[in-house]
C-alpha positions, 0 to 999 in steps of 0.5 A: 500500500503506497497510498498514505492516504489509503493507509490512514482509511485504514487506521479509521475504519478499524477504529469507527467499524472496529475490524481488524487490518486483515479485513481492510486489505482484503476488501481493497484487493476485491472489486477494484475497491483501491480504485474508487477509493482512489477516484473519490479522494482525487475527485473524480469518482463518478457514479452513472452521471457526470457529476462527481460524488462527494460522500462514499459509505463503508459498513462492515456485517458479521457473520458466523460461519462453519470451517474445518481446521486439523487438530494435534493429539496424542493417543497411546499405543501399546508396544509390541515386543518381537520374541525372538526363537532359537535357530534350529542347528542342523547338527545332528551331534548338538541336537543329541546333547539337547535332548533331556534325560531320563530322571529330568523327563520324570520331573515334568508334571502333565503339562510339559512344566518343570514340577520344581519351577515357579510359573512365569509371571507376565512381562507388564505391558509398555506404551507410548504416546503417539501424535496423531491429527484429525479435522475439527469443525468450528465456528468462526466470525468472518468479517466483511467490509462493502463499499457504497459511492454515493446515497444508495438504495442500500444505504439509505434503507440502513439510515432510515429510522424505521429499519433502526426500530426494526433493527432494535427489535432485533439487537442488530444495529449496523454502525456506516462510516461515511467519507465527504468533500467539505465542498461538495458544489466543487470538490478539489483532490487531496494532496497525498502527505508524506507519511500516516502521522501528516495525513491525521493531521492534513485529511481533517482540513479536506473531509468530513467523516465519522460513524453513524448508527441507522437511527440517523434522524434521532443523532441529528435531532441530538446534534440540534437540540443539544448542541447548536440550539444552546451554541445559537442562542449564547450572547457570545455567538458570532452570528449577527443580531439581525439573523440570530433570533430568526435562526433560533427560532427556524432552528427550535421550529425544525428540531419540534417536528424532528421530534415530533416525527421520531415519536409517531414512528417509534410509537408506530401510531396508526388510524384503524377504521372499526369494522362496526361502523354502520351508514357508511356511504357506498362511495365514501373511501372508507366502504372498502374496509368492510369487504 
């Protein structure tokens, strides 16, 4: 990776989307995602118009996958040992002198054994440990990072608030990292710095980026609310007299039907029409609701 820019991405998303290095690398290496990359931080990145696109979206989905890995252990085996039987000699004198003699043939019991002699005892077995290998299935976390140029289908359904209470429901909640020009009306490349320490300090001046949760509506109505409303309306403010009380209150009037928006959808308030609504005119809209 050449790009210092590149390699400053990186150090973010791993700390916006929390994934590791290894996921960051594989997904520029796939679906010629270096480039686009590459495109939008030169301001050339076009998608289906001619108009260049200033905010590009990366979000990561987790998932958990079956794989098979080889396991050592170790099993014990018991050691044979080979007998070894005296070899015949062919010797027809040295096989006379083997031949036992009369008093010690009388000493033998029935079953062939010295009557005088103790019987053998068995030798205890021996083992030993042996190294073997087996294939093992486990789960995994596997980890993917997807790339959206612009307001996508995609992406607008995940920044949308009712799939935030659909995802609540859920416990699921994907975390968008997004990457935008400060000025979108004519964005200008990004000059690439010298190393990665250059580039934390150079980057801020040309983009604005940082995380997002799905519920977009209820973060911006915190960011109003919660800190421009109060910023505006201190004595200290910058903005002139004459602007500062209509901007107060567009800016109180906006943040009212945000929050006013954000109940009747996580209320999910609805109008039902009873069924047992009797007189209704046949052509009234409400007719319908009783075939």
């Amino acid at each position: 990776m050449d790009d210092t820019r590149l390699e400053w991405l990186g150090s973010v998303l791993e700390a916006g989307l929390n994934i590791k290095s290894e996921t960051y690398l594989k997904f520029l290496s796939e679906d010629r995602h270096e480039d686009r990359i590459d495109d939008f931080l030169n301001a050339r990145l076009k998608t289906g118009s001619d108009k260049v696109t200033t905010n590009i979206f990366f979000y990561a989905v987790s998932d958990k996958v079956t794989k098979q890995r080889e396991v050592e252990y170790f099993e014990e085996e018991e050691i044979i040992e080979e007998v070894t039987t005296p070899v015949e000699n062919e010797d027809a004198s040295e096989g006379l002198d083997k031949v036992p003699s009369t008093d010690q043939q009388t000493e033998k019991d029935e079953n062939g054994e010295n009557s005088g002699d103790a019987p053998e005892e068995p030798a205890p077995k021996k083992f030993r440990q042996v190294r073997k290998t087996r294939m093992e299935d486990f789960i995994d976390i596997e980890t993917n990072l997807f790339l959206s140029c612009g307001h996508s289908d995609e992406i607008m359904q995940l920044l949308s608030l009712t799939q935030s209470r659909n995802n609540a429901r859920s416990a699921r909640n994907t975390p968008i990292f997004y990457l935008s020009h400060f000025n979108s009306s004519n964005p200008t490349a990004i000059p690439q710095p010298s190393d990665v320490s250059e580039c934390s300090r150079e980057m801020p001046k040309y983009l604005e980026f940082g995380t997002m949760t799905a519920n977009s509506l209820q973060v911006l109505e915190n960011l109003l609310g919660n800190v421009y409303e109060p910023l505006f309306s201190k004595p200290t403010s910058e903005i002139p007299g004459q602007f500062k009380d209509e901007l107060i209150s567009g800016l109180a009037k906006f943040v009212t039907h945000m929050r006013r928006t954000i109940v009747q959808l996580d209320n999910e308030t609805r109008l039902e029409v009873p069924s047992n609504l009797s007189n209704i005119n046949p052509t009234s809209p409400f007719s319908n609701s009783q075939k």
